[in-house]
Structures are given as C-alpha cells and as structure tokens.
ZAMARGU-4260 file (C-alpha; in steps of 0.2 Angstrom, whole numbers, plus 5000, padded with zeros to 4 digits):
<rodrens>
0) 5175/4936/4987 | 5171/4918/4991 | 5187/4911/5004 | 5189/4896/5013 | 5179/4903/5028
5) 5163/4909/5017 | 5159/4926/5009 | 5171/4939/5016 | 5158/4955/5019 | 5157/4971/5009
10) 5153/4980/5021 | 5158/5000/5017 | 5152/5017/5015 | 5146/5023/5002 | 5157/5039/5001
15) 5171/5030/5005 | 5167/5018/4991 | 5167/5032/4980 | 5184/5038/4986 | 5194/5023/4984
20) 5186/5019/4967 | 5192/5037/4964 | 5208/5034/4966 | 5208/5019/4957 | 5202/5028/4942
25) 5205/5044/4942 | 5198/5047/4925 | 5180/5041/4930 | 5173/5057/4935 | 5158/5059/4941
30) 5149/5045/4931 | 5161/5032/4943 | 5156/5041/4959 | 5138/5040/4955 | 5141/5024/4950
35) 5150/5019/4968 | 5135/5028/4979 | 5122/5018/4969 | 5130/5002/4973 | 5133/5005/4990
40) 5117/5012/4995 | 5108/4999/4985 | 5114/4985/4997 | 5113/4998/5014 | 5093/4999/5009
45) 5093/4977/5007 | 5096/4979/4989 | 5107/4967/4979 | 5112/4977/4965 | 5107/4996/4959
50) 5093/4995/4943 | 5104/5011/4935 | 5088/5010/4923 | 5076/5014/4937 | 5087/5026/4944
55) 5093/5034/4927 | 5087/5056/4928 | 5082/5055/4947 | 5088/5066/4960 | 5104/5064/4969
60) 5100/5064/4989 | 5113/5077/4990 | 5108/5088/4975 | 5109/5086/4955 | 5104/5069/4945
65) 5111/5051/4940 | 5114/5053/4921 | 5104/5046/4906 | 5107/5028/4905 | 5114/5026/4892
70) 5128/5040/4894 | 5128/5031/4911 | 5132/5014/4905 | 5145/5022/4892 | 5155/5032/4902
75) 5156/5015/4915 | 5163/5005/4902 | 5177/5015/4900 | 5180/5013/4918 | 5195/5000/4922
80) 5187/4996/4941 | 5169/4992/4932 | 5168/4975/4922 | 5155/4964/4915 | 5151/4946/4925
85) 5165/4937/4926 | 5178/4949/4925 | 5187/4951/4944 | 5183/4971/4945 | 5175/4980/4960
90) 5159/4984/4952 | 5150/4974/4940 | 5136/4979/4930 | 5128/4964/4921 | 5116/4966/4902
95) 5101/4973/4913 | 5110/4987/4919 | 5111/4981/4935 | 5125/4987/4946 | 5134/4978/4957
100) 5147/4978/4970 | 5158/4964/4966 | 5156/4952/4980 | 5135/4951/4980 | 5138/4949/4962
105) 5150/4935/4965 | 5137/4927/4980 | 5122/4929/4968 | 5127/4920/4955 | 5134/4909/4965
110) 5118/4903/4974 | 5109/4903/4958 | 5120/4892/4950 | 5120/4880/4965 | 5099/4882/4966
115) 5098/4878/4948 | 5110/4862/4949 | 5099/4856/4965 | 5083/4859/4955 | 5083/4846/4943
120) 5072/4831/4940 | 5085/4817/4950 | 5073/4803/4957 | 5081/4784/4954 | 5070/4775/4940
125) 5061/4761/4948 | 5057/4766/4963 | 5039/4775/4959 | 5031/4761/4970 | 5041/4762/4985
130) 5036/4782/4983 | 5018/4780/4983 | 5019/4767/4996 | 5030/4781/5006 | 5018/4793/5002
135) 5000/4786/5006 | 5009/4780/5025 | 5011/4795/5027 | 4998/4807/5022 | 4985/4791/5022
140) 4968/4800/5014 | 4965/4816/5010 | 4949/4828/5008 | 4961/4841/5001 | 4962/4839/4981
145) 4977/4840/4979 | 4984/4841/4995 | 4998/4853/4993 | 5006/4846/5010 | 5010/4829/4999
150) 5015/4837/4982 | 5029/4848/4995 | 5033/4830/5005 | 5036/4822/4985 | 5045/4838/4977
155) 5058/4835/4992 | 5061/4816/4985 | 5063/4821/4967 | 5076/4835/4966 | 5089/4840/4978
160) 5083/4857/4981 | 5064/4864/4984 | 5054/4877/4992 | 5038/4874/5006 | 5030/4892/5006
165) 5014/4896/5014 | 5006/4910/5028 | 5003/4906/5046 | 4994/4889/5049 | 4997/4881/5033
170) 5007/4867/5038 | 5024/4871/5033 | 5032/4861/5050 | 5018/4848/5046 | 5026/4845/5030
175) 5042/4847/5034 | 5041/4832/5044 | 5033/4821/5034 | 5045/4829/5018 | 5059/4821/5029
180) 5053/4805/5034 | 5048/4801/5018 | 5065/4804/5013 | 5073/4793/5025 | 5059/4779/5019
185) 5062/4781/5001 | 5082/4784/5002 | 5087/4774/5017 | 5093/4776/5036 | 5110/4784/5034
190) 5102/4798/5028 | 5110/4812/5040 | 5101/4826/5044 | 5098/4845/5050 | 5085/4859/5052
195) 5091/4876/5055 | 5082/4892/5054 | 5090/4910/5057 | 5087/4916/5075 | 5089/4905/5091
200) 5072/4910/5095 | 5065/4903/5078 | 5075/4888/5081 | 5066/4885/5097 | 5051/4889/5089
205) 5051/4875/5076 | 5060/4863/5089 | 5044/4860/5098 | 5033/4862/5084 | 5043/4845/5076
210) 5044/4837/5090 | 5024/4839/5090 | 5023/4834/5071 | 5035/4817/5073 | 5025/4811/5088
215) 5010/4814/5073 | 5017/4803/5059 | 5011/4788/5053 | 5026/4777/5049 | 5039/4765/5058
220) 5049/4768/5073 | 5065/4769/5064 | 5060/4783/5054 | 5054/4793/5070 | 5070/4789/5080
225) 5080/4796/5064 | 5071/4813/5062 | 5078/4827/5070 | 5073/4834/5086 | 5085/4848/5089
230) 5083/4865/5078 | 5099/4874/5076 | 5102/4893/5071 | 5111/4893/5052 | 5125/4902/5063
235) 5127/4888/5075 | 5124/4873/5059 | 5139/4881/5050 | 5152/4881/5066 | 5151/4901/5070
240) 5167/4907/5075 | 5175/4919/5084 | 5170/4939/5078 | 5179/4944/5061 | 5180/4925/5056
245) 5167/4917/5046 | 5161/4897/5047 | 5169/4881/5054 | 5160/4872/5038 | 5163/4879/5020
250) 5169/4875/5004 | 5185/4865/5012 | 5175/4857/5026 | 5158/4854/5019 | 5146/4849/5031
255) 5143/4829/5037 | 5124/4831/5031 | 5115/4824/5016 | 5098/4837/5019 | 5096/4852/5027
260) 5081/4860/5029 | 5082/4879/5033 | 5066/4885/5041 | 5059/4905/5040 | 5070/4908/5025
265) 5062/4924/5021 | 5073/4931/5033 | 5088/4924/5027 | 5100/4938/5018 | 5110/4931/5002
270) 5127/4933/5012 | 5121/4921/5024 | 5114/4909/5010 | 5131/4908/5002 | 5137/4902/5015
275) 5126/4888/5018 | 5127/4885/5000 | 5146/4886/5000 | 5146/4873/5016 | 5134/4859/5008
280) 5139/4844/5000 | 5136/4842/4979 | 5123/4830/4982 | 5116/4839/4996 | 5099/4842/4997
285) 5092/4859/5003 | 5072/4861/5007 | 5069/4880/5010 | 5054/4883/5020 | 5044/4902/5024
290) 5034/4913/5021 | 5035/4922/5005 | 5025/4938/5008 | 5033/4943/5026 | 5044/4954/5026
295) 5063/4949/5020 | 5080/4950/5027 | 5087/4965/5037 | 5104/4963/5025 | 5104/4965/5009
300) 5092/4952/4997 | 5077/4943/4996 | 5079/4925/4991 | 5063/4915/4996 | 5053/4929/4988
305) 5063/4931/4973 | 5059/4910/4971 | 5042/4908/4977 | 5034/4925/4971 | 5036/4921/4951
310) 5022/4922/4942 | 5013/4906/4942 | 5022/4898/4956 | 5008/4885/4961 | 5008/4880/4946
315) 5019/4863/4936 | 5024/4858/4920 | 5015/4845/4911 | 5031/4833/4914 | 5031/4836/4934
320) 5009/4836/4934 | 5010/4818/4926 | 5022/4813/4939 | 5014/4820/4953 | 4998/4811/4949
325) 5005/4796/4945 | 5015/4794/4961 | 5003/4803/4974 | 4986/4807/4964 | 4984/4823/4967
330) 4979/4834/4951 | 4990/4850/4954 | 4988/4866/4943 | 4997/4866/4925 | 5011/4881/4921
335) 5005/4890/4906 | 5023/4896/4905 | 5041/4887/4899 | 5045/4872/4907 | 5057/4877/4923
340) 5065/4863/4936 | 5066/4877/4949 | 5047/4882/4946 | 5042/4863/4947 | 5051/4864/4964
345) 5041/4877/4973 | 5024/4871/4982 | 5013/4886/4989 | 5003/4880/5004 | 4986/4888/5006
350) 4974/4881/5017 | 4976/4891/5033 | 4971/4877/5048 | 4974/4891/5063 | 4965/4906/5055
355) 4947/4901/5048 | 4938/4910/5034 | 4930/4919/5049 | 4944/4925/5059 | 4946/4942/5059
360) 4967/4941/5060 | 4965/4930/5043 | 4953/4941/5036 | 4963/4956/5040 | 4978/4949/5033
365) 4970/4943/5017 | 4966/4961/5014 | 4984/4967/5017 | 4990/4954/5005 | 4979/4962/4991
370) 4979/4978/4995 | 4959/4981/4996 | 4946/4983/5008 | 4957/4994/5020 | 4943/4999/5029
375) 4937/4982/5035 | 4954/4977/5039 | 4956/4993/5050 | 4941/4989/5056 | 4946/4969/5061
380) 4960/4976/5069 | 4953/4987/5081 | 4961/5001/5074 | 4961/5017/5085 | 4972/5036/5084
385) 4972/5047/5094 | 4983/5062/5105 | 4997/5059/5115 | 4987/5058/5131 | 4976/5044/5126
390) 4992/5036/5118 | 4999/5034/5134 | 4983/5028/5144 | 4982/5015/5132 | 5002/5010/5130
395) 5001/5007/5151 | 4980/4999/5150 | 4993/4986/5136 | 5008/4985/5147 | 4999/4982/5162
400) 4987/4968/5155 | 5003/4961/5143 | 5016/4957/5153 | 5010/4956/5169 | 5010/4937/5170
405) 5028/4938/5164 | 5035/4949/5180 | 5026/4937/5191 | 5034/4920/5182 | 5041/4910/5198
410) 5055/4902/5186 | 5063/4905/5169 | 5054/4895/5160 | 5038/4900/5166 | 5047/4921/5160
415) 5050/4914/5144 | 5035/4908/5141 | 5024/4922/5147 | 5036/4935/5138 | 5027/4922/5122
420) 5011/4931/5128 | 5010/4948/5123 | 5023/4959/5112 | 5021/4978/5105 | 5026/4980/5089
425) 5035/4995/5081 | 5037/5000/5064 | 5051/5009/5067 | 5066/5011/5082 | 5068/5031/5084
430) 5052/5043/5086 | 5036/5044/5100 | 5031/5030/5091 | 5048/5019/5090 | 5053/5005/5100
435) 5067/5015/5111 | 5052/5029/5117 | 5040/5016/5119 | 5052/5005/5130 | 5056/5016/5140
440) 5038/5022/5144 | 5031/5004/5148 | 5045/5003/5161 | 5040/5019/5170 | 5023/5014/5169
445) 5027/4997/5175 | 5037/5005/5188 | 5022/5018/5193 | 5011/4999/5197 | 5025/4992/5208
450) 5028/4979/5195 | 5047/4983/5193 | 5059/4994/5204 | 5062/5012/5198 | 5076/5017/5191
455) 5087/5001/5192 | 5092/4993/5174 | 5092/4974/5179 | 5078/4967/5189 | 5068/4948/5188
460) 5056/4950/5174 | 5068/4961/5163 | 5063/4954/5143 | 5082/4960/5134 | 5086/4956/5115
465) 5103/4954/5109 | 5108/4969/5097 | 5124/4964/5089 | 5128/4946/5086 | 5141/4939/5103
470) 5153/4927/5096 | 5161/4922/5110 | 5142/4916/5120 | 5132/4912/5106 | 5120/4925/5105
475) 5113/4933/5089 | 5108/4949/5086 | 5087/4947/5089 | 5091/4932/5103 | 5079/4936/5116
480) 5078/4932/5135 | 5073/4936/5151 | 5080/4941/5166 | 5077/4929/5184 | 5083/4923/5198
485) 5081/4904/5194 | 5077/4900/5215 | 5094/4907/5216 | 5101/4923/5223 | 5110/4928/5207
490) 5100/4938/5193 | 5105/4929/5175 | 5099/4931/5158 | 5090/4915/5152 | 5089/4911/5134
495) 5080/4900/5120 | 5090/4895/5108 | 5090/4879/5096 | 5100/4872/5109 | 5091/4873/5123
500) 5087/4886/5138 | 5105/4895/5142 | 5107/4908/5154 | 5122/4921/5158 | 5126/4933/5169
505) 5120/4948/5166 | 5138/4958/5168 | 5141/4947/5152 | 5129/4954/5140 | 5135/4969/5132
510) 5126/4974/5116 | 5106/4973/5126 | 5091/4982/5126 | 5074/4978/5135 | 5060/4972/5124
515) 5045/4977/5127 | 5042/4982/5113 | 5051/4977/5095 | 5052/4982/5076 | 5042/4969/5066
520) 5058/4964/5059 | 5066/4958/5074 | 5049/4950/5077 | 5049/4938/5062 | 5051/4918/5067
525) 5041/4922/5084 | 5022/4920/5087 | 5013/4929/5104 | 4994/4925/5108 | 4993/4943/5106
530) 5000/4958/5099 | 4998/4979/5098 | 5004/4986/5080 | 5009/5004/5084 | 5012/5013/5069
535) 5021/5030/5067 | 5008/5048/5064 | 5021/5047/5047 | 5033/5036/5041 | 5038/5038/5023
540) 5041/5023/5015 | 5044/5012/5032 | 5026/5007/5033 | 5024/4992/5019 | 5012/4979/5015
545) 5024/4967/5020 | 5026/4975/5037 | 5009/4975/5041 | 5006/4957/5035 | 5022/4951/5046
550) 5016/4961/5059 | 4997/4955/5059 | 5002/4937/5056 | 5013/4937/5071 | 4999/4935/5084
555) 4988/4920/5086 | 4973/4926/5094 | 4973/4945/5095 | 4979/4958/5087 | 4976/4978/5090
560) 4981/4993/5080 | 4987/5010/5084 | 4989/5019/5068 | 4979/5032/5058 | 4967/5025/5044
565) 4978/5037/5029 | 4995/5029/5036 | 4987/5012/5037 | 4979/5011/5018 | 4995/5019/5010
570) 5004/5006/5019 | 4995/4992/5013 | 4997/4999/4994 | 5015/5000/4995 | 5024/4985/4991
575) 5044/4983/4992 | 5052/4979/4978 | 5071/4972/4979 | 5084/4974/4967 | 5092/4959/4961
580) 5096/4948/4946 | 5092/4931/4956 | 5075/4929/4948 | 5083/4933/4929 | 5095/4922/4933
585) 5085/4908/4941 | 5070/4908/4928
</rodrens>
C-alpha cells in the first residue's frame, strides 16, 4: 500500500499468510491456501508475483501438487480476498496468471506507469543545435561508430527517464558525467541535481570515480562546479528514518531535485524503486545506470534487467535513429520490433576499456555470459578442487597473501583501502564452503601467523559488514569497515559511506560480522585488485550464471577459482529467471 512515508512492506510468512486469508474466506479451501504459499514464497525467493502457469501440476514442498490452471484460476475467482488489478483485495492475479500479493502488485504497476510517463520523446523544438553543440564539447571526436557513450549522454536530454547498461570498464560513470553536464548545458544552471547508488560502499565507489570523470570533461567551469561531487546511498537521498518508518521524501514531500541518477541499479529491489519513484517530482528525470547481467536485488524483483534485457535492446526506432544522427551523427542499430519510447531509452555500452580482448577475466566472463566454452573459462580462472586438507592450505597461502597489507594499515584510510585489495567470495553463507566457515578459518589462520590476537573479537585490522540496516547510525545492511586505532587509544569502526569516512565505537555496532570473506551478493557495487571464488562441492540451484558473472567481474586484475569443473559448467548454464509483469507491462 502506497502511504505518505512510501511502500508500507509485505513482509509475512507464508503459512501465516495462508492462515489469515483462511479466515478471511473460509470457503477457499485448498485452492486459497495454495494460492497464499505461492505468493508468498514467490517474493521470499526475489520473485514479484507467482507464474500459477509455470507452477500449475508441480509438487507441493510439503507433499501433493498445485492444481490445473485452469481449476486454479476458477476456484480463485470465486474467492472474495482474490481480485483482478485494480480491485483493493489481498491477492491479485492479473490475465497472465500471475499472482500477486497486493502491495507488489500495487508497487509494480506503479513504477511502470511512472517509467512509462518518463520515457517519452519530451525535448523542446528548436534547440537541436544547441544539442549538437553540447554534444560534440563534450564527446569532441570519436573512433567509435557510434559511440554508444554519446547516444546514452543524448537519450538523458530527450526524455525524462533512461537507462546506461553495460559490464565492467564500459564507461558507465564516464557517461554519466558527460549525460549530466550536457544536461545543465542544454537546460540551464538551476538544474538541481543527485547521484545515489544502493549501498554506502557503492556510493563511495562512484564518488571518486566522478570526481575523476568531471576533472576529464571538456566544457565550461560553470558546468563542472554544478556537477555533483558527493554520491548518496538511495536510503540517505530519501531522508531514512528512524527503524519501522519509511522516507523523509515521498509522495507529500517530493524531493528538491530536477534529476537523479541512481547508479548499480541492478541491485535495487522494486520496494525500494517505489519509493524513489513515489519521492520524485512529475518532471523529474531519472537516468538508471548498471549492469544488467549481475546478479539482481537480494528482495524481491529485478528492474534493470527486466528493462534492459528485452530483446533488441541496442537497438532504436526509425524515429529515435533519425534523431540520433541528426543531432550527434552516430548510425545506431534499427529495432526490427514495434516502435517503444522505453526501448528508444535504453543504451547498452559494450566496449570494455579495462578488460582487452586478451585478458583472461573478460574472456572468462564472456564465456559465462553465453554459457559456452566452460572449459577455457575454468581454465582462465585457475580453476582448482581438491580435499579438505589442500582446501585449507590454500584458504591460509590466500589469507596470508590477501590481507596482509590490511592488518598492517598505519591508519584508517590506509585499512580501508587495502581491505579494497583482496576479498573471497562465497556463493553461499552456511556450509564448509560458506562465508561463516570460511571466516572463521581465515581468523585462526591469521591468528596461527601472529597477524591478529587469538580469541579476542575486536582487534586493529578487524574488516566487519553491517547485517541488518542501523537507523539510528546510518549503516545499511552490506556497509563495510574496518576496525583501527586512528593514532588513538580507542579501537573504532571506520566507514565509507556516500558521505564520507565515519567511524563508531565498536560497542555501537550491534548487528556485525567480520568480512573476510562475503556472498557475491553482498559484494555487488565493490571492485578488489583480486578475488578467490569459492564455490560450494553442491549447491542446487545457488550457483548461477549471474553469480559467477558478478563474481568474476568483481576483481580488476586477478581472479581464482575453487570449484569443481561439473558445479562450475551447470552453473554457467543455469540462468535465473524472475517473476514479474514489469516487462508485459512496460513493452
């Protein structure tokens, strides 16, 4: 339900869910109950909805099988709680047969609606030359034909919603830069401003990255002294406040800015784009920049990728191509499908300037991506399996060589940038394999070196991540930091977020856990110079394409893998598909 705050949360159990609905509609039988588990579990596994058609004759977790679907369908029509979109009923099940819990119905259509206001053609006639003027300060000549980096930077000018994908290296903060300085050039200086991206760490991230990219850019000081320097998190943009409340800005107190550019939104879940949606002015403009094949969101949806993975993405109308060439030159590829605003919005980067046709991390990722070669990417990545024994010489011959540098820092800045050096990465939390185990044999191994004291829980050195989102300091879940003196006698916690370096006592942090070692989720929006994949000896269905691309692109220079070649090739077959009616509704 969309409030004054934001999105209230749906947060339940399924089989509590199931109860209340129950008791709701006594009548519904087990067709209702079904119904209820469905749609919960659909959003506890980052679903938006449950495809009843998908899951029409499969088994039951705890025994039988959902119903035809058809007789589904029937039987939920008769329900009073289950409704059709628009109707104000707890579950919502729309032509498809998807089935939705009401609010994520309620926040998806929402965002599509806004997203497909934002998308269309709304430059001022006239003003083409002032445009091309803009455009050739900025990207001056080119060897790239076209050069994708200006057709993102234009598509910004001409609607008030657009989308910069591309992998690692491609220029997204390159283009984000220019994207906004040729905005402030075409549509003035009052143009108010703000770049946020999801975690405090990705914030920092792209802080110094545009700092970097506005020193670059060829155009007057006023424009440079009008970009934005300081990278919040979304939380933060939105006035987070205190725990059980949601935003400062929202529908009643829209925010003061006229674009707002939201950086990795891959990992933005639809709960949270709501809200930035529900916060934004009508004539705001939104530029979503990301990666579209990393892995999505934690919570529930998968926005960017339900955007920028439609067929033909890269590709225009023969309306948007004219104007593309006549304002900046470049000869872009033509749609062979219906005319969409929204896909005329969406520019996929794909010139890699940090991994060359040689390097063996682009390589490797290039073979993830499309499945193939398994072999040679296992073979790029060093790929090694082995017992328990020769599992543990290595995790220590890593540890030792990773984070040496980083219990050694003489100051916090010096911590956090080491703890930038080296990361292992986990596919999953529990396990011999999981980030918990693995934590807690790096520290014992550390301690068996005389890095760190044995058996003491804080020490200088100490890498923590938050785990549950702290209100009160302004700490997300996925913060990280690092434990140092600082010169001083006191041990605090020091922080990277999009405001700057923070630290606390340690006494305040409740909800920490050392970080050593991390799930690839938690690791999107960071880079290290290198990284050790550790995969589980099984894993089901936790080991995806998506998580082995996000895991391999993390690193800059080196990556290395510990993972048997079976587990890794069915990984890089299975592709997550997401539930949801964004993509039907959008195109």
């Amino acid at each position: 339900m969309r409030t004054a705050r934001g999105f209230a949360s749906d947060a339940i159990f399924p089989e509590k869910l199931a109860g209340l609905l129950a008791r709701l509609d006594p009548g519904g039988g087990e067709h209702l109950r079904l119904a209820a588990l469905a749609a919960a579990q659909s959003v506890v596994r980052g679903d938006v909805c449950a495809d009843l058609r998908s899951l029409s004759g499969a088994p039951v977790p705890n025994g039988g099988a959902f119903p035809s679907f058809a007789e589904w369908v029937e039987e939920l029509s008769k329900s009073p709680v289950v409704g059709r979109p628009g109707d104000f009923r707890p579950l919502v099940i729309d032509g498809a047969g998807r089935l939705y819990l009401y609010g994520y119905h309620r926040r998806e259509s929402f965002v599509a609606g806004e997203i497909s206001r934002k998308a269309l053609f709304d430059f001022p006639a006239g003003r083409e030359c002032e445009l091309s003027a803009a455009l050739a300060s900025l990207f001056g000549k080119s060897s790239d034909s076209p050069d994708l980096q200006r057709v993102a930077a234009l598509n910004s000018a001409l609607r008030r919603f657009s989308v910069i994908s591309g992998g690692p290296g491609t220029g997204k903060t390159y283009t984000v830069a220019r994207a906004a300085a040729l905005l402030l050039m075409v549509y003035g200086e009052n143009l108010k401003m703000a770049v946020c991206a999801p975690t405090g760490k990705a914030a920092g991230r792209l802080g110094e990255a545009l700092s970097g990219a506005v020193e670059s850019l060829e155009c007057p000081e006023w424009v440079k002294e009008r970009l934005p320097r300081e990278v919040f998190t979304i939380h933060r943009l939105l006035g987070m406040g205190r725990e059980g409340e949601r935003f400062r800005f929202n529908a009643n107190n829209p925010l003061p800015h006229d674009v707002v550019v939201v950086d990795e939104a891959s990992m933005v879940d639809l709960t949270l784009m709501a809200d930035l949606f529900a916060a934004l002015g009508r004539d705001a403009r939104v530029i979503l920049s990301g990666d579209r094949d990393q892995l999505s969101s934690v919570e529930a949806g998968a926005l960017l990728g339900d955007i920028a993975s439609v067929p033909e993405a890269a590709a225009y109308s023969p309306q948007a191509a004219s104007f593309i060439k006549e304002a900046a030159g470049d000869e872009v590829n033509l749609c062979s499908l219906p005319s969409s605003p929204l896909r005329d919005s969406v520019t996929i980067l794909e010139k890699s300037r940090r991994f060359s046709s040689a390097s063996a991390i682009g390589r490797a990722a290039r073979a993830i991506l499309t499945g193939g070669e398994c072999d040679e990417a296992y073979r790029l990545l060093g790929g090694f399996f082995g017992g328990s024994r020769e599992f543990g010489e290595m995790l220590a011959e890593k540890a030792l060589a990773g984070y040496e540098l980083l219990l050694e820092a003489s100051s916090p800045v010096e911590a956090l940038s080491a703890l930038n050096s080296f990361r292992v990465l986990c596919a999953v939390r529990k396990g011999p394999r999981g980030v918990e185990a693995l934590n807690l044999a790096i520290e014992r191994a550390l301690a068996r070196r005389g890095l760190i004291p044995e058996g003491r829980e804080w020490y200088s050195g100490r890498p923590v991540m938050v785990t549950v989102n702290d209100y009160s300091l302004g700490l997300m879940n996925g913060d990280v930091g690092v434990a140092h003196h600082g010169g001083g006698k006191e041990l605090r916690v020091w922080f990277e977020t999009g405001g700057g370096v923070r630290s606390f006592s340690p006494a305040r942090l409740a909800n920490i856990e050392s970080v050593y070692a991390m799930t690839v989720h938690k690791s999107q929006g960071s880079e290290f110079r290198g990284v050790w994949l550790v995969l589980p000896d099984s894993a089901g269905e936790m080991v995806t394409r998506e998580l082995l691309y996000t895991a391999v692109t993390r690193a800059k220079e080196e990556v290395s893998l510990w993972a048997s070649p079976e587990l890794f090739a069915q990984g890089a077959q299975r592709v997550t598909a997401r539930s949801s009616g964004l993509k039907d509704a959008l195109f």
